[in-house]
C-alpha positions as CSV (number, residue, x, y, z in Angstrom):
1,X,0.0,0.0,0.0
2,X,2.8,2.2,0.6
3,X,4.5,1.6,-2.3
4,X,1.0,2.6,-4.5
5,X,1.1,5.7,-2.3
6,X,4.4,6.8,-3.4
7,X,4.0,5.5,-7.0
8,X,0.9,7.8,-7.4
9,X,2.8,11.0,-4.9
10,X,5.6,10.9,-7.7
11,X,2.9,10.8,-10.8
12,X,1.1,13.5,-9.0
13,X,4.2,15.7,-9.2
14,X,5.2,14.6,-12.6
15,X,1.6,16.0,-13.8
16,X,1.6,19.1,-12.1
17,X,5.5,20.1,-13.3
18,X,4.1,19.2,-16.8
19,X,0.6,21.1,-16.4
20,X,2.2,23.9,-14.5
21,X,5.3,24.9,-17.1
22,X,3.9,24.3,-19.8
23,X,5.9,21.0,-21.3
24,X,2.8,19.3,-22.4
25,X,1.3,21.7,-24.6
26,X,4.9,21.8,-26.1
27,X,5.5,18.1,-26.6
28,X,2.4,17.3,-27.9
29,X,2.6,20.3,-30.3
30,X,6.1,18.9,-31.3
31,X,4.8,15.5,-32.0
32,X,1.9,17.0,-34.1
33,X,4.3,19.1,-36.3
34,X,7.5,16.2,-37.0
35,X,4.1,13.6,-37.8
36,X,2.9,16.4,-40.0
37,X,-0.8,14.6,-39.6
38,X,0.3,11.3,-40.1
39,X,-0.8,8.8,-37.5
40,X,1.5,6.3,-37.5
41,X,4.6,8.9,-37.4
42,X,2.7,10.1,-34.6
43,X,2.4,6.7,-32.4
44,X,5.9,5.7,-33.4
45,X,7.2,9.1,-32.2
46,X,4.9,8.5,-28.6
47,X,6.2,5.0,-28.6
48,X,9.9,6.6,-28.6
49,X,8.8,8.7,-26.2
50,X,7.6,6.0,-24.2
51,X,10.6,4.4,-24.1
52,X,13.0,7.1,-22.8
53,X,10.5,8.2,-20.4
54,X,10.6,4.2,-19.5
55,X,14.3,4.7,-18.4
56,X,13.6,7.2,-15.7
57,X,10.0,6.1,-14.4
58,X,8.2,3.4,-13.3
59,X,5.9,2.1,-16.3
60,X,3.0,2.7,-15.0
61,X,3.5,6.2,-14.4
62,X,5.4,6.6,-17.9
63,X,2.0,5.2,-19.5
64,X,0.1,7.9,-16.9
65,X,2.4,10.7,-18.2
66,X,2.6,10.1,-22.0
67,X,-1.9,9.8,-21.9
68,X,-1.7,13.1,-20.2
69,X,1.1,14.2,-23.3
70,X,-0.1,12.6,-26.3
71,X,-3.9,11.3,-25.8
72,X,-5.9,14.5,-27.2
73,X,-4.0,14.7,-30.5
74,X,-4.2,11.1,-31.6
75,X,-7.9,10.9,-30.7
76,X,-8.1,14.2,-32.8
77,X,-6.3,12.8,-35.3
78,X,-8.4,9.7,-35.7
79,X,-11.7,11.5,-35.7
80,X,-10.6,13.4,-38.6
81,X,-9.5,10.8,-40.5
82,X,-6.3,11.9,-41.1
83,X,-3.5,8.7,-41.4
């Protein structure tokens, strides 16, 4: 139980450094321009993502942080069609 407690205190602050400077907003507009629309640029650039987030955090909280990044431009991105 502990160990959930500090797993979700470190996500917590991971989020809020992200939300609060800005990072997000940035990333996911960086993946959006170098996929120039395409989708599966777009998942293979997340995926890279996900792997060097993956050396420095738990996976969990990698997964947590990259949905937070990535998730409103490639369900944009499907809706329109565009891949």
């Amino acid at each position: 139980m502990a160990t959930t407690a500090v797993l979700l205190t470190g996500i917590g602050l991971v989020v809020n450094v992200i939300s609060t400077t800005g990072i997000g907003n940035t990333f996911s507009l960086m993946i959006n321009g170098w996929s120039d629309g395409n989708l599966i640029i777009m998942l293979v650039l997340v995926a890279i993502a996900s792997l060097v987030l993956g050396m420095g955090l738990p996976v969990t909280a990698s997964y947590i942080v990259l949905g937070t990044f990535c998730a409103c431009d490639i369900q944009s991105d499907c809706r329109a069609g565009i891949g």
